[in-house]
KEBAKE-164309 format. One record per residue: residue in one letter; z, y, x of N, C-alpha, C in turn. Coordinates in Angstrom, 3 decimals, always signed. Atoms other than C-alpha are relative to their C-alpha. Example, Ala and Ser with C-alpha at 12.3 -4.5 7.8 and 13.67 -1.06 7.14 Angstrom:
("A", (+0.000, -1.190, +0.890), (+7.800, -4.500, +12.300), (+0.000, +1.200, +0.900))
("S", (-0.060, -1.190, -0.820), (+7.140, -1.060, +13.670), (+0.730, +1.090, -0.770))
//
This chain:
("X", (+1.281, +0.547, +0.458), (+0.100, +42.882, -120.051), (+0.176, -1.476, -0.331))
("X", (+0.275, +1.576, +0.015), (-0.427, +39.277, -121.850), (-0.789, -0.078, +0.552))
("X", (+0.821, +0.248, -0.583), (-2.229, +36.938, -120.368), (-0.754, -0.944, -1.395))
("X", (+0.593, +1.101, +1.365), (-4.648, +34.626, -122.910), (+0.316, -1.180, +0.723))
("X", (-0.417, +1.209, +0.144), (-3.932, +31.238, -123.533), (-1.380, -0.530, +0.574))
("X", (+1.208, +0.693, -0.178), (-6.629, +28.511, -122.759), (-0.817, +0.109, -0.916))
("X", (+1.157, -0.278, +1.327), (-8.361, +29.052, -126.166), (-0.152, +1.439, -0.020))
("X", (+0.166, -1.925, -0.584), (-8.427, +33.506, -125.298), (+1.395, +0.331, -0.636))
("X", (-1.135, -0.696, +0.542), (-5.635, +33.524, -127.620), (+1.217, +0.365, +1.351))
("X", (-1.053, -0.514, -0.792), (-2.430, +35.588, -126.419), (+0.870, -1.075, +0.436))
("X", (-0.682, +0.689, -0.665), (-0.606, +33.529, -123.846), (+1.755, +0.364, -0.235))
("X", (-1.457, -0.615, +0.263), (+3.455, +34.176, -122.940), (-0.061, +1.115, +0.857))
("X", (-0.206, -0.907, -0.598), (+4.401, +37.283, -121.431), (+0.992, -0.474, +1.261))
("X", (-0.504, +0.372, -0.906), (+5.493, +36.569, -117.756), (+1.665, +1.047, +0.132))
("X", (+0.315, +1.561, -0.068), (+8.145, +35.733, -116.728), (+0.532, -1.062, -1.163))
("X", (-0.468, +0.930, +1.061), (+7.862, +32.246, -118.369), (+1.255, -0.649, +0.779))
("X", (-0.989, +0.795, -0.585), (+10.494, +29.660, -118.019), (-0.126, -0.588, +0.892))
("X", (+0.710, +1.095, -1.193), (+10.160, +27.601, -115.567), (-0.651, +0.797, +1.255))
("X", (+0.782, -1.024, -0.713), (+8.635, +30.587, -113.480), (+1.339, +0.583, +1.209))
("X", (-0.543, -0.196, -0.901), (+9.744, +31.290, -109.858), (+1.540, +0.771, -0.334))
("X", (-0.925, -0.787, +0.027), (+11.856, +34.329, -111.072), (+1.175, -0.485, -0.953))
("X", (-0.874, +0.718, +1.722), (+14.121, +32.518, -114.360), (+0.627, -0.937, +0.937))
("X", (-0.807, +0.682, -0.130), (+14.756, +29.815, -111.863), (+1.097, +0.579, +1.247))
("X", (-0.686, -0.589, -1.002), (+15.945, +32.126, -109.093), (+1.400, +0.800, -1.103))
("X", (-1.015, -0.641, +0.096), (+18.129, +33.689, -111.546), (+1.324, -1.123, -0.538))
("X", (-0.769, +0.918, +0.051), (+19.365, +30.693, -112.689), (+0.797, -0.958, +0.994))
("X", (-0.805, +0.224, -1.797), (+20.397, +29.375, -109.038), (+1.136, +1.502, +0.177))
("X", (-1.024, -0.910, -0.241), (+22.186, +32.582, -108.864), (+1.020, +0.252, -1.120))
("X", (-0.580, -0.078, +1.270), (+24.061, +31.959, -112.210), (+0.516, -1.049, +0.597))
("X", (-1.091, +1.441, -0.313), (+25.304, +28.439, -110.953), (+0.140, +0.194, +1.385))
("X", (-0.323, +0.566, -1.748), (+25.607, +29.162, -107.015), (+0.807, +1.085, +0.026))
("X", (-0.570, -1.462, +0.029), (+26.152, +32.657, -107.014), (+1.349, +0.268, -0.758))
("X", (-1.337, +0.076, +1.062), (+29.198, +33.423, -109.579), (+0.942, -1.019, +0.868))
("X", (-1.384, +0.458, -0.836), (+31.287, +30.558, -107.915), (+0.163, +0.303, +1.694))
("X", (-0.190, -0.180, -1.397), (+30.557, +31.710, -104.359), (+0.235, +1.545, -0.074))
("X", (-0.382, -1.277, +0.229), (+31.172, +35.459, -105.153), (+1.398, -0.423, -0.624))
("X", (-1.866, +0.339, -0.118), (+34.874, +34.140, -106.629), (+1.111, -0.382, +0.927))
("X", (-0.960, -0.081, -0.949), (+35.402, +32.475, -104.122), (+0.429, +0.646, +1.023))
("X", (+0.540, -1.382, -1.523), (+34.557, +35.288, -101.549), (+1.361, +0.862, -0.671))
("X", (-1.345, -1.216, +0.535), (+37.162, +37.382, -103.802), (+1.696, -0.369, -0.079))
("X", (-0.504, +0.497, -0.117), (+39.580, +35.044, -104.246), (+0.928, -0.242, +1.559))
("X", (-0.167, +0.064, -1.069), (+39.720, +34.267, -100.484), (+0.593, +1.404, +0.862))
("X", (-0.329, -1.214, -0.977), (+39.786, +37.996, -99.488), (+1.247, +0.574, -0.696))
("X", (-1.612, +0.031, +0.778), (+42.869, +38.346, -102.371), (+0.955, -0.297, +1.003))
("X", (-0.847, +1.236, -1.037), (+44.627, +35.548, -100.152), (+0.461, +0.711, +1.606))
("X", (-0.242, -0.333, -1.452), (+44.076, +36.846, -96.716), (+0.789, +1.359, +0.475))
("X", (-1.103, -1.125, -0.569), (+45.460, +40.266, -97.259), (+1.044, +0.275, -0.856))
("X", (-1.463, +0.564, +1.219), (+48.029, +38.852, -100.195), (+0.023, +1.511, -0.673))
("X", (+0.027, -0.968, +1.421), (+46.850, +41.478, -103.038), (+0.886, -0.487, -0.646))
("X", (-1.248, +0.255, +1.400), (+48.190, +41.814, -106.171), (-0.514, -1.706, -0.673))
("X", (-0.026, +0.743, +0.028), (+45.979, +38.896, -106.933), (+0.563, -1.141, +0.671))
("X", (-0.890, +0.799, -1.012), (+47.676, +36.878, -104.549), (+1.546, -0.044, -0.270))
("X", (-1.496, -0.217, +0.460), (+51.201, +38.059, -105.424), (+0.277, -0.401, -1.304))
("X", (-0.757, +0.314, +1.208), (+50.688, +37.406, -109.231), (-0.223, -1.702, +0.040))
("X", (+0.250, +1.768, -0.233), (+49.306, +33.650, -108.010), (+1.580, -0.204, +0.342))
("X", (-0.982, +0.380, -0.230), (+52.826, +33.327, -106.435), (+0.678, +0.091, -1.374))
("X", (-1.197, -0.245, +1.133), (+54.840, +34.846, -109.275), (-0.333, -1.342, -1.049))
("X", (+0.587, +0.677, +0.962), (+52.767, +32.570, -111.721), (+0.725, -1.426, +0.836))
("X", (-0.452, +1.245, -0.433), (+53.411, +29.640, -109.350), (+1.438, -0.493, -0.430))
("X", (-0.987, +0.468, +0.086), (+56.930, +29.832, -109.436), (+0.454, -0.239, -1.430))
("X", (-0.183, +0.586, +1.472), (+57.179, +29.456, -113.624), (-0.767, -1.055, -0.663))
("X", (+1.004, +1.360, +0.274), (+54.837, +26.665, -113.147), (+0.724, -1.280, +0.534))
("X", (-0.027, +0.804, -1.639), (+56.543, +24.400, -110.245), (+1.302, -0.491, -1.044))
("X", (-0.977, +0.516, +0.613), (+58.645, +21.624, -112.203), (-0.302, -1.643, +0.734))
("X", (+0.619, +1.046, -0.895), (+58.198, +18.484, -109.915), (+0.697, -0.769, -0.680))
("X", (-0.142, +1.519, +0.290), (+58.560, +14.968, -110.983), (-0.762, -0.676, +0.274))
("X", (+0.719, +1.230, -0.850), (+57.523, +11.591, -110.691), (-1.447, -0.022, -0.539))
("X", (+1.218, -0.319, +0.381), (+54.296, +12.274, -113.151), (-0.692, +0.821, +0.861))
("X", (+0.086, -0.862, -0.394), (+53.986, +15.027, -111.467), (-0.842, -0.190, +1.290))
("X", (+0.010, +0.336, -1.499), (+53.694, +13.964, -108.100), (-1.412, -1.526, +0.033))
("X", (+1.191, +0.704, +0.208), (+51.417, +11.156, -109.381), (-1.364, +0.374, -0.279))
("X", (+1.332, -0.493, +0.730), (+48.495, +12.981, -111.008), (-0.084, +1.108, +1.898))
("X", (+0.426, -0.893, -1.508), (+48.483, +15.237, -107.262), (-0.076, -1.150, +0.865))
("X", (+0.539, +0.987, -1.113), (+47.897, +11.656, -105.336), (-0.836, -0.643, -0.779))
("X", (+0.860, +0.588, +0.782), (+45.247, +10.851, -107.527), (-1.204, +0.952, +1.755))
("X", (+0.686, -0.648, -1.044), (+43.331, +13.794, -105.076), (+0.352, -0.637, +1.510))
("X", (+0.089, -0.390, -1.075), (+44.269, +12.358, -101.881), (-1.280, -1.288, +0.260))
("X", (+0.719, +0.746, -0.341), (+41.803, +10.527, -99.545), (+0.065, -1.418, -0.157))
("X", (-0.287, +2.033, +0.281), (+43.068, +6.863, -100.018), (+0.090, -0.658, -1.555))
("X", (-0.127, +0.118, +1.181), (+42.718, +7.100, -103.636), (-1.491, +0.521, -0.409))
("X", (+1.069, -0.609, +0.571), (+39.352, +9.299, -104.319), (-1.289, -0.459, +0.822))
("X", (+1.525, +0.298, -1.017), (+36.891, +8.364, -101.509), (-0.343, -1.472, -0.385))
("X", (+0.421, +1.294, +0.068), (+37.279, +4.648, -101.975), (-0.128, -0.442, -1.697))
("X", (+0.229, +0.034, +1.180), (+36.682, +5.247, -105.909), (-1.933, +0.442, +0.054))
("X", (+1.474, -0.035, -0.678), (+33.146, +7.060, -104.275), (-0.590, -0.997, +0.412))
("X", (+0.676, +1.337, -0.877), (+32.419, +4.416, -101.974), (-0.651, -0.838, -1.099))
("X", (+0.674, +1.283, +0.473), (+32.466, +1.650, -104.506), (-1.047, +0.562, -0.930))
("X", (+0.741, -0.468, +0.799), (+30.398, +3.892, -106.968), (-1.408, +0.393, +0.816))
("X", (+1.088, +0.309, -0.528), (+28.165, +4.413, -104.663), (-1.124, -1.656, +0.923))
("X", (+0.622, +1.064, +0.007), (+27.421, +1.410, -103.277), (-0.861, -1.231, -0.977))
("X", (+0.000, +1.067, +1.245), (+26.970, -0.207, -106.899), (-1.496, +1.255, -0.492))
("X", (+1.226, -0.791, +0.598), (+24.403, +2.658, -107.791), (-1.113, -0.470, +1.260))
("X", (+0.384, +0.184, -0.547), (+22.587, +1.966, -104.411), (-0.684, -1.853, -0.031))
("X", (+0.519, +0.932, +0.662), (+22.465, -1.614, -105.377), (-0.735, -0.389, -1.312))
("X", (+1.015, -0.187, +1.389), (+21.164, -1.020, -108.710), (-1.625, +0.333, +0.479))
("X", (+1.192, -0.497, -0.551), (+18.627, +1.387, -107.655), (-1.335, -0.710, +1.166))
("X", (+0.622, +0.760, -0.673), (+17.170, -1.450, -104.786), (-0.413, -0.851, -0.326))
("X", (+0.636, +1.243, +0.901), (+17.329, -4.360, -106.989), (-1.407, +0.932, -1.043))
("X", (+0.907, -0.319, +1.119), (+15.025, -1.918, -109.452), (-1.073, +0.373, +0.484))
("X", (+1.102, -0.200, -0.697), (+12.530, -0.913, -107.003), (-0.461, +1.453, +0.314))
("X", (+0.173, -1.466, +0.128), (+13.434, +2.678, -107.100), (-0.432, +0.591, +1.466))
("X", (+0.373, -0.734, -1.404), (+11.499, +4.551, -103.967), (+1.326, +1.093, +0.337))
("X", (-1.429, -0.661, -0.633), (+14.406, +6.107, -101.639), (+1.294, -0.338, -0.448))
("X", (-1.646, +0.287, +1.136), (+17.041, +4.431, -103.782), (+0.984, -0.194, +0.790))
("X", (-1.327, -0.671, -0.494), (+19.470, +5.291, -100.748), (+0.240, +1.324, +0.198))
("X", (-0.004, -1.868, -0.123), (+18.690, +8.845, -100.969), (+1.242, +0.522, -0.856))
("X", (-1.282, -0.726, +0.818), (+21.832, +9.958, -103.885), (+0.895, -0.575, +0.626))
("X", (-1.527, +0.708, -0.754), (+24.434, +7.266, -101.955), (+0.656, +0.921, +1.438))
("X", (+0.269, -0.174, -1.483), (+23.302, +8.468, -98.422), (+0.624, +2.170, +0.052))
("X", (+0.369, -1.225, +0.708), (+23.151, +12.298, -100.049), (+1.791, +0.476, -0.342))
("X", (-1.672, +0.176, +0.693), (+26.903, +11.823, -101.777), (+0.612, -0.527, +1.212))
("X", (-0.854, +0.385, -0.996), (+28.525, +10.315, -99.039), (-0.048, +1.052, +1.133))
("X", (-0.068, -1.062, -1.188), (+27.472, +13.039, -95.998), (+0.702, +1.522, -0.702))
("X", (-0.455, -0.767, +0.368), (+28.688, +15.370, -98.716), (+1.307, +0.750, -0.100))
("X", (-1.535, -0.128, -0.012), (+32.137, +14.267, -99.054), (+0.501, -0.129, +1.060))
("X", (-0.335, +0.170, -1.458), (+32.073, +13.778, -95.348), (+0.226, +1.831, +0.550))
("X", (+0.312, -1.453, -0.470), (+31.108, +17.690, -95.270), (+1.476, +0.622, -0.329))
("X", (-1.124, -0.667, +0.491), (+34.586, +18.347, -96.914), (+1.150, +0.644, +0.588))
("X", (-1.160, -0.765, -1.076), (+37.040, +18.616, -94.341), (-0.427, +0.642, +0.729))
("X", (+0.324, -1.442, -0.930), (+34.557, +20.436, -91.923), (-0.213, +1.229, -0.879))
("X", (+0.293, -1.680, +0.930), (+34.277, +23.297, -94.699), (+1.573, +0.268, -0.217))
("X", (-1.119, -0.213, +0.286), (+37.811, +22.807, -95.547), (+1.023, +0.344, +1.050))
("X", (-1.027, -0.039, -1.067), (+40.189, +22.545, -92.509), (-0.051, +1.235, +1.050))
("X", (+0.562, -0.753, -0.389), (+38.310, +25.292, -90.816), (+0.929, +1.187, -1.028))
("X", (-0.704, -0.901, +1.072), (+39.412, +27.401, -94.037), (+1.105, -0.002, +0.150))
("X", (-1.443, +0.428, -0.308), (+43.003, +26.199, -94.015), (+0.386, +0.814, +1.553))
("X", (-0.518, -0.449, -1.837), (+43.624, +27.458, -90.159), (-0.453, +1.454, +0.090))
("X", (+0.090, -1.874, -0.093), (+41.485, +30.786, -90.900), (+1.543, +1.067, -0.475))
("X", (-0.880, -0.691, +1.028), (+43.691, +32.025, -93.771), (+1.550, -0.605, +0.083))
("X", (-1.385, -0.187, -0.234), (+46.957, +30.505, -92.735), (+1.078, +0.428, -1.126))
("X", (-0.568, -0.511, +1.283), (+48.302, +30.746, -96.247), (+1.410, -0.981, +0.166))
("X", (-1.180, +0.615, -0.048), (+52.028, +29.758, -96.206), (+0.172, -0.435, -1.322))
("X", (-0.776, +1.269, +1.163), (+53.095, +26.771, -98.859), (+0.730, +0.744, -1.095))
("X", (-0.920, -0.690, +0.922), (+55.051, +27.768, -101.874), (+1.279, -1.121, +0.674))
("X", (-1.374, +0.478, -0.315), (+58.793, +27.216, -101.631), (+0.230, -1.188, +0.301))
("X", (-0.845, +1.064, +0.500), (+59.581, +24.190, -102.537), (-0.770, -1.041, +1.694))
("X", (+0.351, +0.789, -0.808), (+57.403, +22.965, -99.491), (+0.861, +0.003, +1.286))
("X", (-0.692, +0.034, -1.316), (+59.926, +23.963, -96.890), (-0.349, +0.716, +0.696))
("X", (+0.498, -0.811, -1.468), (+57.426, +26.676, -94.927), (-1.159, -1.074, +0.342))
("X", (+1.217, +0.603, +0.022), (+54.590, +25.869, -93.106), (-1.350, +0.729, -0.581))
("X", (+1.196, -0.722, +0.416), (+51.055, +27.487, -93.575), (-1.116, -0.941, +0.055))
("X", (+1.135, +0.332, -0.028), (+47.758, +26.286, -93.827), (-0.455, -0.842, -1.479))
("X", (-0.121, +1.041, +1.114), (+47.790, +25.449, -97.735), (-1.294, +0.680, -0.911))
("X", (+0.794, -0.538, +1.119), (+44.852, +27.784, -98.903), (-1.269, -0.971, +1.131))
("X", (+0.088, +0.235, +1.657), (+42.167, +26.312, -100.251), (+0.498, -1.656, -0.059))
("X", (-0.353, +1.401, +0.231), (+43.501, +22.839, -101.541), (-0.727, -1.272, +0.559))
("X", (+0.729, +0.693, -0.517), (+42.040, +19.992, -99.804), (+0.128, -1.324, -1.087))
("X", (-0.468, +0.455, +1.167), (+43.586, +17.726, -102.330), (-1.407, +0.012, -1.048))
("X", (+0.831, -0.702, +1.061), (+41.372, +19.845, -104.926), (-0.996, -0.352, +0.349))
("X", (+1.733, +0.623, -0.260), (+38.141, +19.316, -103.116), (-0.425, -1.419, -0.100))
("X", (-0.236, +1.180, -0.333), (+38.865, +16.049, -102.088), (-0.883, -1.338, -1.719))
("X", (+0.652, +0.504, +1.455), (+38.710, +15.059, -106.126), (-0.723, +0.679, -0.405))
("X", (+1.553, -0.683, +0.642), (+36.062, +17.676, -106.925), (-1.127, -0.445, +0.226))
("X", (+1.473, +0.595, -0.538), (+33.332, +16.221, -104.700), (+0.289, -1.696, -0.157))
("X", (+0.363, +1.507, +0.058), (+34.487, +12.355, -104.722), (-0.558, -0.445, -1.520))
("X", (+0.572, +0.203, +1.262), (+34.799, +12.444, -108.833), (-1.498, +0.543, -0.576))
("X", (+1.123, -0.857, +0.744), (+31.823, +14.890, -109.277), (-1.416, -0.848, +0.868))
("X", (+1.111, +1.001, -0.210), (+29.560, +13.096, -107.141), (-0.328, -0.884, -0.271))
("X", (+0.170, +1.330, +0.471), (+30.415, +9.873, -108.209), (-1.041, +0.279, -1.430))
("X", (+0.379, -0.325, +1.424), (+29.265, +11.105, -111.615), (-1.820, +0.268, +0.201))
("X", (+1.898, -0.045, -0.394), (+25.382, +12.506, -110.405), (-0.272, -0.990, +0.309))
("X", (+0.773, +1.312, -0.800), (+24.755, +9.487, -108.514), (+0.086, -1.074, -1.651))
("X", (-0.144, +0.900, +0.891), (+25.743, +7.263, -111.744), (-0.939, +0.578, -1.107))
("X", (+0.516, -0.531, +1.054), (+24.158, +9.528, -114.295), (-1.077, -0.745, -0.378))
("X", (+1.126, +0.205, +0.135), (+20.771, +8.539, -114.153), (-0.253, -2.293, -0.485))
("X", (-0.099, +0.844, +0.736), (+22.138, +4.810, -114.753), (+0.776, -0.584, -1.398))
("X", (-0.890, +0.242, +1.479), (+23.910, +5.574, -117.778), (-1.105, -0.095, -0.995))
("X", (+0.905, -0.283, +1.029), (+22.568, +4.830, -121.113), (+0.461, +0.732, -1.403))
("X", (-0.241, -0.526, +1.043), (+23.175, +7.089, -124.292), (+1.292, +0.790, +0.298))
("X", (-0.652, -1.416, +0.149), (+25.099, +10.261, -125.107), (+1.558, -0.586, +0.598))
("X", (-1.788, +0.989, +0.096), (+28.443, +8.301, -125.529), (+0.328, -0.613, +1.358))
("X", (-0.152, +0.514, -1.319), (+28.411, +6.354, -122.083), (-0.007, +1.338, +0.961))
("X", (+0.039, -0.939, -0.768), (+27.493, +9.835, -120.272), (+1.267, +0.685, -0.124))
("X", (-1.447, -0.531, +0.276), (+30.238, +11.700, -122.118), (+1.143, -0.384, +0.062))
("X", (-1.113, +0.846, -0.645), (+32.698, +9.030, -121.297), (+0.171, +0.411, +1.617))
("X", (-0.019, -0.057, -1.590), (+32.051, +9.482, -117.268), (+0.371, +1.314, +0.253))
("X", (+0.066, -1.186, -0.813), (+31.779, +13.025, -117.308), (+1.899, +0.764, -0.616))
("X", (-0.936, -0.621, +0.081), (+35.232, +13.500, -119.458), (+1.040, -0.763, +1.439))
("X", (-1.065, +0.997, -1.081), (+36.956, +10.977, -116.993), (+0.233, +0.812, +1.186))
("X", (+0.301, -0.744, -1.241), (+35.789, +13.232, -113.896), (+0.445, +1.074, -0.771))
("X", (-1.085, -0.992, +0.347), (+37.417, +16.361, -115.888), (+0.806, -0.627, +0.067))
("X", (-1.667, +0.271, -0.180), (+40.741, +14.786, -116.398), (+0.509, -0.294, +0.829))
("X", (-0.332, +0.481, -1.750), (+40.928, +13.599, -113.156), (+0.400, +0.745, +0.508))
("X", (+0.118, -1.563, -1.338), (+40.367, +17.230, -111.395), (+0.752, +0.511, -0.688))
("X", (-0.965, -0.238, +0.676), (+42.564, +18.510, -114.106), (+0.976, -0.818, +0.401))
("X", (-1.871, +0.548, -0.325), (+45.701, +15.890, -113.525), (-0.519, +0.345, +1.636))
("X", (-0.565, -0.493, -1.225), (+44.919, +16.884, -109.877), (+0.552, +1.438, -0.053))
("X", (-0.838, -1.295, -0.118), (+45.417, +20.403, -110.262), (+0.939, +0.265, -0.683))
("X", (-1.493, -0.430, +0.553), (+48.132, +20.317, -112.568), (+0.951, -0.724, +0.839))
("X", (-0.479, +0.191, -0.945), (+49.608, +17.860, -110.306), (+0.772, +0.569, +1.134))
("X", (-0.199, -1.037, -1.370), (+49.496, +20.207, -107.235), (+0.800, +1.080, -0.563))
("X", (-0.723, -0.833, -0.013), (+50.648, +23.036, -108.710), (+1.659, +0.067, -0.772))
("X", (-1.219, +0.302, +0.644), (+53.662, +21.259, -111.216), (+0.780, -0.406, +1.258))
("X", (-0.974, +0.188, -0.969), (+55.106, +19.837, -107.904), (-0.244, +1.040, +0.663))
("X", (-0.357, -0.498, -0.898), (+55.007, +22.539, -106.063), (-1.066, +0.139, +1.564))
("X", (+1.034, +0.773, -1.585), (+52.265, +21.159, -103.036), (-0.871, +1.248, +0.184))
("X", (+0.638, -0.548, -0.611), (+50.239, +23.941, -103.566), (+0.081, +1.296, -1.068))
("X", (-0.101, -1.000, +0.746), (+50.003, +27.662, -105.449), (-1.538, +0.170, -0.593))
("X", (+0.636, +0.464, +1.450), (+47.133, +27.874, -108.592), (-0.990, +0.751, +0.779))
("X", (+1.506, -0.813, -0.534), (+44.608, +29.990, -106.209), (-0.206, -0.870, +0.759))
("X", (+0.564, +0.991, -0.857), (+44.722, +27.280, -103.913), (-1.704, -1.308, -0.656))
("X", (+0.428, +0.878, +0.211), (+43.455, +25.005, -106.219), (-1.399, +0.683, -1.101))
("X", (+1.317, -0.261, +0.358), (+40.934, +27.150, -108.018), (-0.984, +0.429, +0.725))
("X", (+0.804, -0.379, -1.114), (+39.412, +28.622, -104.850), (-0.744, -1.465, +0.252))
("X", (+0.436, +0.945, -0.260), (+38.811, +24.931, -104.079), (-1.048, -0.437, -0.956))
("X", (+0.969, +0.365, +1.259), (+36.824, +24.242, -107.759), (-0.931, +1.234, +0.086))
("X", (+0.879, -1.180, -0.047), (+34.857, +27.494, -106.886), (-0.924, -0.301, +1.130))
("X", (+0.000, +0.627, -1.066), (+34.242, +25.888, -103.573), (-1.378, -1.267, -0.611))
("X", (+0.953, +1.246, -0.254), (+33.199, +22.668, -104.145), (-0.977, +0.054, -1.939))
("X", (+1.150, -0.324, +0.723), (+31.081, +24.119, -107.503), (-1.446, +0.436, +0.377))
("X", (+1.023, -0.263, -0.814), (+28.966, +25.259, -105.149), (-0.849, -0.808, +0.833))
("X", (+0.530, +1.506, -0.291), (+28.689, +21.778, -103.479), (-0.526, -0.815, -0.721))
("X", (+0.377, +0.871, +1.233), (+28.106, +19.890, -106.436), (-1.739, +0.323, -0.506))
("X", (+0.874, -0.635, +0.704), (+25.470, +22.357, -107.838), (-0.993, -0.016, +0.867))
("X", (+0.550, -0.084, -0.773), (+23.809, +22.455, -104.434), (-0.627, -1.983, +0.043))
("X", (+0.278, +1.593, -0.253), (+23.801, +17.941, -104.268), (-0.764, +0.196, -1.620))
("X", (+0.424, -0.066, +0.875), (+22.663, +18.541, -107.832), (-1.477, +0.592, +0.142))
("X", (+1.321, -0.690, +0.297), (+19.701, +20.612, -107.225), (-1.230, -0.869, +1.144))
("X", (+0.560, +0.934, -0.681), (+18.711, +18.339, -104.293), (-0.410, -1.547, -0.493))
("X", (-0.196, +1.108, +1.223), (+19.057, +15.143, -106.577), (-0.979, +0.062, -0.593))
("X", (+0.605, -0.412, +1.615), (+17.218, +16.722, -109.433), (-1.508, -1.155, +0.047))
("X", (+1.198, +1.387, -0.167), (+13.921, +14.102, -108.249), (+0.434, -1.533, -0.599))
("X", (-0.486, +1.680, +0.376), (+15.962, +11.025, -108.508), (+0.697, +0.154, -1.087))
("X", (-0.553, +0.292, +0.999), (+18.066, +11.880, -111.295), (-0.709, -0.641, -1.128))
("X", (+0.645, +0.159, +1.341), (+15.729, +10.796, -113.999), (-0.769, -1.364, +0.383))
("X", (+1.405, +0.995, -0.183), (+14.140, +7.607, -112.258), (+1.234, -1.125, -0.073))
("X", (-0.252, +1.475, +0.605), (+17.199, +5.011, -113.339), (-0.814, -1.307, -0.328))
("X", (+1.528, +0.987, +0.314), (+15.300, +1.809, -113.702), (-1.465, -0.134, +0.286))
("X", (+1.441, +0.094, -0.049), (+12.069, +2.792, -112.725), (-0.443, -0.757, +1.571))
("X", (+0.399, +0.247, -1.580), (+10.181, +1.149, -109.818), (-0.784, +0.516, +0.409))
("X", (+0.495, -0.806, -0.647), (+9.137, +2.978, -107.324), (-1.553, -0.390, +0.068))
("X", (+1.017, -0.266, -0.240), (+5.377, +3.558, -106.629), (-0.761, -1.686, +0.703))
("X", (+0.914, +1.420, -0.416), (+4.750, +0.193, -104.171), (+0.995, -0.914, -0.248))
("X", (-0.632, +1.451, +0.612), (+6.653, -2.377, -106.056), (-0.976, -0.634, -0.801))
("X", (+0.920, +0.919, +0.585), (+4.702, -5.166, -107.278), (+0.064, -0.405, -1.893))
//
C-alpha cells in the first residue's frame, strides 16, 4: 500500500531510505561481510584447510625479503604508527577547541581508546589460534592475525576520520585517504615480501579492524560534519 504525500498525492512506498530497515541492511553490508570473513578465514586457520594450505603455498612464491622490504613492514609497528595518531590527534583536538566545537574531545578521546582496544582483541587472537610463522621466521607460533596489520589499519584509518571533517575540498580529502591506502598496502606487502607473516594473516587483520573502523565511524557520524562550527554555548 502507498502512503499519500502531504498534499494526498502518492507518497514513497516503504521502505524509504533512511528508514530503520535500509539502514539495518546497510550496517550489515559494512559490519557484517567483514566479520563473516573473518569468522571464515579464522576457522580456515585453526583447522589449516585448504584455505589455509593454499595461503602457505601462495606465501612461499611471495616471500623475497630485502631492505625495502623490511622497511614498508616497520612502517606497521607501534613506534612508527601510534605516534603518527597521537600527533594527529592531538592537532584535530586542538583545532576543534580553539573553534568552539561542543565535545571537541569526543573523535581524539574515541580514536585513541580504539587503538588502545587493539592488542586486547589482538593478542588474545594470536595465543587462541597459535598459527606457526612461515619459514623464513625460524618457528614459533602465534603469527595469526597480524598485529603489524591492525596496528596500521586503526592508527592510519583513524587518523583519517578524526581529520576528515577538517579537510577542505575533494583534492585535500583524496590526498589523506590515498596516503592511508598506501600505507596499509606497503604494510602488507611488507609483511608478507619478508616473510614476517603469511597473506591470511594480514587480510584477516583488514577484515578485523574493518569492522573497527566502520564501528568508530558510525559512532563519529555526529561530529564528522561539524569542522569549524561552534558549538551551541560559544559566544
Amino acid at each position: 500500500m502507498r502512503h499519500t504525500g502531504p498534499d494526498g498525492g502518492l507518497g514513497t512506498t516503504p521502505p524509504v531510505p533512511g528508514s530503520p530497515t535500509s539502514l539495518f541492511l546497510l550496517s550489515f553490508l559494512h559490519l557484517g561481510l567483514p566479520a563473516l570473513l573473518f569468522a571464515l578465514i579464522t576457522w580456515q586457520v585453526a583447522v589449516h584447510g585448504p584455505l589455509a594450505r593454499a595461503d602457505e603455498r601462495l606465501s612461499g612464491r611471495l616471500v623475497h625479503r630485502d631492505g625495502f622490504s623490511v622497511f614498508l613492514a616497520d612502517l606497521g609497528n607501534v613506534t612508527v604508527a601510534v605516534p603518527v595518531l597521537a600527533v594527529v590527534l592531538g592537532y584535530v583536538a586542538v583545532r576543534a577547541r580553539r573553534a568552539g566545537t561542543d565535545h571537541w574531545w569526543t573523535p581524539s578521546v574515541a580514536a585513541g581508546v580504539l587503538m588502545a582496544l587493539v592488542p586486547a582483541l589482538v593478542v588474545p587472537l594470536k595465543e587462541l589460534i597459535d598459527r606457526p610463522g612461515p619459514p623464513v621466521m625460524g618457528g614459533g607460533t602465534g603469527y595469526y592475525p597480524s598485529g603489524h596489520t591492525a596496528t596500521a589499519a586503526i592508527a592510519y584509518g583513524a587518523a583519517v576520520l578524526v581529520l576528515w571533517p577538517w579537510l577542505r575540498g575533494r583534492s585535500s580529502r583524496g590526498a589523506v585517504v590515498a596516503v592511508c591506502v598506501a600505507l596499509n598496502l606497503g604494510v602488507a606487502l611488507g609483511l608478507v615480501r619478508s616473510g614476517y607473516h603469511w597473506p591470511l594473516d594480514v587480510v584477516a587483520s583488514w577484515c578485523l579492524c574493518a569492522v573497527l573502523l566502520l564501528s568508530l565511524r558510525l559512532y563519529l557520524g555526529p561530529h564528522l560534519g561539524r569542522g569549524g562550527r561552534r558549538g551551541s554555548s560559544s559566544s
